[in-house]
C-alpha positions in Angstrom: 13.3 2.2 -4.7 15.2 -0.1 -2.4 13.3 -1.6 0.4 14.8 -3.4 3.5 15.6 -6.9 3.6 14.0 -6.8 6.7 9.9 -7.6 8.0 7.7 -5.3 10.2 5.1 -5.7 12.2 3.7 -2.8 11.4 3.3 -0.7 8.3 1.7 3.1 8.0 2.2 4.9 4.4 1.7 8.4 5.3 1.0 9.7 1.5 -1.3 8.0 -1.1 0.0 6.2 -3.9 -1.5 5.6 -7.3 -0.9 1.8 -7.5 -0.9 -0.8 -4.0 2.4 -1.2 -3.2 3.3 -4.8 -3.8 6.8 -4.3 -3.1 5.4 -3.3 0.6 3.4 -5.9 0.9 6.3 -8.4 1.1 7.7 -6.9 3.9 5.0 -7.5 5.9 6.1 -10.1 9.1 3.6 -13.0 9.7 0.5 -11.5 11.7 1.5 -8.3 10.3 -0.6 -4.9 9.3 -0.4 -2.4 6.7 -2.3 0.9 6.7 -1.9 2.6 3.2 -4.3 4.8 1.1 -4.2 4.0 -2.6 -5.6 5.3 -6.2 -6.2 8.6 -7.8 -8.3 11.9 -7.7 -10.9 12.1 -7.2 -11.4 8.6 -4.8 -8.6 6.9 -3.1 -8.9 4.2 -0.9 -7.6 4.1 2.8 -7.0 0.1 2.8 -5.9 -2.4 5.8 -3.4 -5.2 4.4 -3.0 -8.1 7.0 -0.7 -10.8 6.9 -1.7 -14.3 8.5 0.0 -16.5 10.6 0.6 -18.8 7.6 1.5 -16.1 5.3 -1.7 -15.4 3.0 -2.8 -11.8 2.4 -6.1 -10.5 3.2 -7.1 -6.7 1.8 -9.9 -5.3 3.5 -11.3 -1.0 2.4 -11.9 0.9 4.9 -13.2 4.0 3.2 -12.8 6.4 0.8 -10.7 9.8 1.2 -8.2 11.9 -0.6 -5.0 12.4 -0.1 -1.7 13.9 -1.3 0.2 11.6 -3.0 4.1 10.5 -2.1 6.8 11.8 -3.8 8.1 9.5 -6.3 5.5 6.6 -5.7 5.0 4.4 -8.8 3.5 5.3 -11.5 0.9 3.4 -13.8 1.4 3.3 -17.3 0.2 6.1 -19.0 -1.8 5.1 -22.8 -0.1 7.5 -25.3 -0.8 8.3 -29.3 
């Protein structure tokens, strides 16, 4: 997926996704936020990303829920035989 070049202050993913978006996370402005829910059925995790002042990243769970996921959000590897 292409992603802006671009920061924000403010991030809300609306669907879940099966992986955290690291690709997101970079585009994240300094003192920035990030609302995103994240993993698979039958818990997910509604998360809060926050970006310092200095640039670190701090990852805080707010709860568990469930939600539908986003069209063509990445993928884990899946194990085959």
């Amino acid at each position: 997926a292409h992603l802006p070049d671009s920061s924000f202050d403010v991030i809300a993913v609306t669907g879940s996704m099966p992986l955290a978006p690291g690709g997101l996370e970079r585009l994240l402005a300094p003192s920035g936020r990030m609302f995103l829910i994240h993993g698979e059925k039958p818990v997910m995790h509604a998360s809060l990303v926050r970006r310092s002042e200095h640039g670190e990243l701090d990852i805080e769970d707010l709860a568990e829920t469930l939600l539908p996921p986003l069209r063509n959000a990445p993928q884990p590897e899946q194990f085959t035989f």
